[in-house]
TORTI-514198 format. One record per atom (N, C-alpha, C): z, x negated, y negated; residue in one letter. Coordinates in steps of 0.1 Angstrom, whole numbers, plus 5000, padded with zeros to 4 digits. Layout:
ZXYA;...
END
This chain:
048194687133X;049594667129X;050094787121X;049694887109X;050194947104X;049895077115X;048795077125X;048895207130X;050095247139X;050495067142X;051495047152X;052695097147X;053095017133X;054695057123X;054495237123X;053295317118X;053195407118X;054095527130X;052995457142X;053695497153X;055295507158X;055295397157X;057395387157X;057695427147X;057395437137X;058295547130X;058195657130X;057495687135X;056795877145X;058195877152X;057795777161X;058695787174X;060295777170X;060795697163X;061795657161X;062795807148X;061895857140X;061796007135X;062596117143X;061396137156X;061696237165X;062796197176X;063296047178X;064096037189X;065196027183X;065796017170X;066995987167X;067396057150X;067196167151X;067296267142X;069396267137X;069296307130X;070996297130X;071896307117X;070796257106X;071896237094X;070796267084X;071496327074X;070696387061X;070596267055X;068996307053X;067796217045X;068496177029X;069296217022X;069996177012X;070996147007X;071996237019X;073596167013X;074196107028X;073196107038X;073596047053X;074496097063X;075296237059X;076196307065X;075796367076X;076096417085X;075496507100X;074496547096X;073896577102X;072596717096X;072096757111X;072296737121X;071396717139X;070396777140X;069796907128X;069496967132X;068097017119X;068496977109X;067396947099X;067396807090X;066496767087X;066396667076X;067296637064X;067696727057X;068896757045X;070096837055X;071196797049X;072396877053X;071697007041X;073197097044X;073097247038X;073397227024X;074397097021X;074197127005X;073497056998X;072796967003X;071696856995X;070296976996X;070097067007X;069297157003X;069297246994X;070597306994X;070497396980X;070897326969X;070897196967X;070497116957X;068997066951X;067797126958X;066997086953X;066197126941X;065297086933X;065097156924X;063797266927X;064197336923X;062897496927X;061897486911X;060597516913X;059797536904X;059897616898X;059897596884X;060497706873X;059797856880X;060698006879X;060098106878X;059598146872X;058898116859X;057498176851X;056698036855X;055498026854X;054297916852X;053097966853X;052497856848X;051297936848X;050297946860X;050398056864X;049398066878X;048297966885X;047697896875X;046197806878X;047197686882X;047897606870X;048297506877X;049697456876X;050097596877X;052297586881X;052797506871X;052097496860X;052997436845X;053797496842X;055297486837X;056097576829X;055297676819X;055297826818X;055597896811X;056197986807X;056698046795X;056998156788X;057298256798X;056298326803X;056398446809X;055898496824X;055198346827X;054098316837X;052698346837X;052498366821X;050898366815X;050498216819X;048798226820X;047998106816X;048297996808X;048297896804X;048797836799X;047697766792X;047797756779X;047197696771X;045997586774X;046197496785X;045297386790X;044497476797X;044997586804X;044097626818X;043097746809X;043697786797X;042697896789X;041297796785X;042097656778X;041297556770X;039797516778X;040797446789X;039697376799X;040197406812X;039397516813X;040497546831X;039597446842X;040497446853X;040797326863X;039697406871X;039097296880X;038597376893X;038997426905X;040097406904X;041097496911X;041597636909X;041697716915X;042297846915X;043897876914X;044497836921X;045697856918X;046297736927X;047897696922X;048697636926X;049397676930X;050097636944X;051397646950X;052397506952X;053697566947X;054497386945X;055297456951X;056197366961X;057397386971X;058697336958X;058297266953X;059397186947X;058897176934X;060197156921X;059797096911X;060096916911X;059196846910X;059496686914X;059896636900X;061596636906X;062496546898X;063996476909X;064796436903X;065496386915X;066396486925X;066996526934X;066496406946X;064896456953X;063696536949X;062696546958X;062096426950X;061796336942X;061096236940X;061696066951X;062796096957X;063596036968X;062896046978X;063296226986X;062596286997X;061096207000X;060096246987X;058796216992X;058596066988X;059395956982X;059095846983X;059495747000X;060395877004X;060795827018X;059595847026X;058795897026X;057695997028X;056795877031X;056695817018X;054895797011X;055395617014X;056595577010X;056595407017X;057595367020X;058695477028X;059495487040X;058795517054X;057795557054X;057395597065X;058195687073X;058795757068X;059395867073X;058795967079X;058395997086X;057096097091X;057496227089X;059496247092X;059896347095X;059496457083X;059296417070X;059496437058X;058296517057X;057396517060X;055996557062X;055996697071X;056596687083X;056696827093X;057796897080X;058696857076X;059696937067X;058997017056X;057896917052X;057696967037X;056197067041X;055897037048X;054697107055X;055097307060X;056297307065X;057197427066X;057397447052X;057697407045X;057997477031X;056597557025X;055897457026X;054497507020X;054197627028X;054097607042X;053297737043X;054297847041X;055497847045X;055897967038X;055398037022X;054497987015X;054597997000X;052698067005X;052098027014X;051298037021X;050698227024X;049898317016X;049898447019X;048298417032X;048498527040X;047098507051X;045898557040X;045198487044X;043798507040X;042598377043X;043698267036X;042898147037X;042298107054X;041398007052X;040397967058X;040497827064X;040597697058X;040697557061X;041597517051X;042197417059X;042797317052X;042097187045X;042197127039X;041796997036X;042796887030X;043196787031X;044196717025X;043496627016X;044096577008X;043796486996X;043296347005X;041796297000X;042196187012X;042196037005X;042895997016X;042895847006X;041395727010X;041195657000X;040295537005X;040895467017X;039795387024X;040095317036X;040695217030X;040795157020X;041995037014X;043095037014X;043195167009X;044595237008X;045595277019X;044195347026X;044795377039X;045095297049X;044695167049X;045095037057X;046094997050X;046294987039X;047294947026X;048794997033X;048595127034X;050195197037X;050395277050X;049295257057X;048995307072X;049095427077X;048995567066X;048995667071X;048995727059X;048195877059X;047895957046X;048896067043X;049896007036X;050596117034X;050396267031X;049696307023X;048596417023X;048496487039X;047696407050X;047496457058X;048196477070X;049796417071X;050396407079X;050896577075X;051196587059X;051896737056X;050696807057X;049896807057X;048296887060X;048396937075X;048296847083X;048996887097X;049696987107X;051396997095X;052297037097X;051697187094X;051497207081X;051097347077X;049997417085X;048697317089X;048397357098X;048597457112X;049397357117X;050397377127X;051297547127X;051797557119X;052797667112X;051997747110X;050697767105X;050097877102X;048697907112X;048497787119X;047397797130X;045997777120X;045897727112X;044497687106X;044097547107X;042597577107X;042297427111X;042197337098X;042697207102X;042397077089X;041296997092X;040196977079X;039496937082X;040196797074X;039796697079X;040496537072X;039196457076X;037996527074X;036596417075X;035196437063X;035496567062X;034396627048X;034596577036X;035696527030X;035896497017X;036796427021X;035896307014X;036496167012X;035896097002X;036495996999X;036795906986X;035795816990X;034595806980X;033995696980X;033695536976X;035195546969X;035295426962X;036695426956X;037495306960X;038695276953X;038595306939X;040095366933X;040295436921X;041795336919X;042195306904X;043295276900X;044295366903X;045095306908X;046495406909X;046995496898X;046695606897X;046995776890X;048195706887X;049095686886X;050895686883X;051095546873X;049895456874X;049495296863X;048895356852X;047895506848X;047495526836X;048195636828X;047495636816X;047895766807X;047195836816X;048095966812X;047796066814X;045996116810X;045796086795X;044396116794X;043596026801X;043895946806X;042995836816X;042195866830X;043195956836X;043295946850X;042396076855X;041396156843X;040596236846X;039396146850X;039196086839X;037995946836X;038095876854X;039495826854X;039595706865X;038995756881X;039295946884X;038995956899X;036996036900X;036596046885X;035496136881X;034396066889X;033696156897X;033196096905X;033496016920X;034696006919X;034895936933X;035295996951X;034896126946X;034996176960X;033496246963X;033096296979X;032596346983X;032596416995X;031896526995X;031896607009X;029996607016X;030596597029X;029796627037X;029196727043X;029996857044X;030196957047X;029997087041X;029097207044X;028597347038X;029897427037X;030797387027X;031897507025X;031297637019X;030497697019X;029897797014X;031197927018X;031597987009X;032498107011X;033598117015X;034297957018X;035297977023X;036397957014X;037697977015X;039297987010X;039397867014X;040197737005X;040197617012X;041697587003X;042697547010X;043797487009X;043597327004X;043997336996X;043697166990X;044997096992X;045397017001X;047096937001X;047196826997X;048196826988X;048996686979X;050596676984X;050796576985X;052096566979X;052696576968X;051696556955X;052896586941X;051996596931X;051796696924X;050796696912X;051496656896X;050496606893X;051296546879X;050296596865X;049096496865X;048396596856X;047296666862X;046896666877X;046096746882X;044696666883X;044796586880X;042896506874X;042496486892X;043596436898X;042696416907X;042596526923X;043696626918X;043196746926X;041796826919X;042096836910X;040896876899X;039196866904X;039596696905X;037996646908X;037596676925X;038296666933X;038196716943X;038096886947X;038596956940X;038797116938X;036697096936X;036497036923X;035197036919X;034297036928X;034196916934X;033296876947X;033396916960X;034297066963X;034397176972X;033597246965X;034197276951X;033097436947X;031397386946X;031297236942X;030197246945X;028897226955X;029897246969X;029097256981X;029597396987X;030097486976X;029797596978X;031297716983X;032497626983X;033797646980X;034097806971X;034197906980X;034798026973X;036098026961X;036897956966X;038397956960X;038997826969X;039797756962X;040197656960X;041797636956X;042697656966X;044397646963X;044897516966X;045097476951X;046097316954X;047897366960X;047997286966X;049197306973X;049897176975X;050897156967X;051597036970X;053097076970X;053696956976X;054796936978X;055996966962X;055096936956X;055896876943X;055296886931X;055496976917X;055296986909X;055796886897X;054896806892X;055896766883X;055296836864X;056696846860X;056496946848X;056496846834X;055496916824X;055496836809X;057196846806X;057696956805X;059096986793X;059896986806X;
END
C-alpha cells in the first residue's frame, strides 16, 4: 500500500505540474514560481567549512576545532528556516516526489567533479514502511542523475530503529544513532557524497560519515538539502 500511495504520487507529480509549491500561482514550468524562489533562504556566506555552521569569516568553528565530525566538508543548498522547512516537509510527509528531482538539481550544482559515489542517509525498514519512501534517496537519485554518478542505497544501512533525532536534546542525539548503522561494502579510497535532507546537529550524519571511514572512506561530503543554523 505505501509503495502504491508512493507511486501515484510519482505519477500524479509528473502528470499535473502547474502551480507553485507555496503560494499556488502558475509556475508550468518549475516547482516555485520566480518570486517564492528568490525568496528563499541562502546559507550564510561565511561558515564553517566542516559543517556549514555560521561563522565570522568562514574559519572552523569552534565545535569542529573541539571535536571534529567525521565528515569532511558540508554542502547546504538552503538555510532551513521558513518557507524551505515547508518545501521539504511537502517532501518528507506530503509525498511530493517533485520536491526531491528539485532539490537534487540544487545540490549538484554546489557539487565540484572529483567525487566518486553517492550514498544517501538510509532509513530503517520501520520507518521506511512507516512513510513509504526515503526521502534521502529519492534526492540521492536526482543528483545522481544530473551528475551521472552512481548511488549506492544497499551498503549502509541502519541496523536498528533509533528515536526520532527532532524528539531529543540536542546533546542526546549523538548517544541515540551511536552505533546504529552499518556497511557492507570496501569503500577503500573513495570520495563519497553523503545525502540528507536537513542537518541539524549532525549526530547522525556524523555517525554514518564514521562507519564509511571506517571501511576505508577517503573523504566524506555531507550534502543536504538544508542547513539548519545555532544563531
Amino acid at each position: 500500500m505505501y509503495r502504491l500511495k508512493s507511486l501515484v504520487s510519482r505519477w500524479l507529480n509528473d502528470a499535473f505540474p502547474g502551480s507553485c509549491l507555496l503560494c499556488g500561482s502558475d509556475s508550468p514550468d518549475a516547482l516555485l514560481c520566480p518570486a517564492c524562489a528568490a525568496d528563499l533562504p541562502a546559507p550564510p556566506s561565511a561558515c564553517c567549512p566542516q559543517c556549514a555552521e555560521q561563522t565570522t569569516h568562514g574559519e572552523r568553528c569552534g565545535a569542529c576545532l573541539t571535536d571534529p565530525p567525521h565528515f569532511d566538508q558540508t554542502l547546504a543548498a538552503f538555510h532551513y528556516d521558513f518557507p524551505v522547512n515547508r518545501i521539504i516537509q511537502a517532501l518528507k510527509y506530503g509525498h511530493q516526489l517533485a520536491v526531491a528531482k528539485w532539490l537534487g538539481y540544487r545540490l549538484a550544482a554546489l557539487i565540484k567533479p572529483g567525487e566518486q559515489l553517492i550514498v544517501p542517509l538510509p532509513l530503517h525498514p520501520e520507518r521506511l514502511r512507516e512513510r513509504g519512501f526515503n526521502q534521502s534517496m529519492e534526492i540521492a537519485r536526482a543528483v545522481g542523475k544530473q551528475l551521472n554518478l552512481p548511488v549506492d542505497h544497499c551498503s549502509l544501512f541502519r541496523n536498528r530503529p533509533t528515536q526520532r533525532q527532532a524528539d531529543l536534546p540536542l546533546k542526546e542525539r549523538r548517544k541515540n544513532v551511536r552505533g546504529a548503522f552499518e556497511c557492507t561494502a570496501d569503500m577503500t579510497g573513495k570520495n563519497i557524497l553523503l545525502i540528507d535532507d536537513v542537518m541539524t546537529s549532525g549526530a547522525t550524519l556524523n555517525e554514518c560519515a564514521r562507519v564509511l571511514k571506517l571501511h576505508g572512506a577517503a573523504h566524506v561530503t555531507a550534502v543536504v538539502a538544508a542547513r539548519a543554523l545555532k544563531h
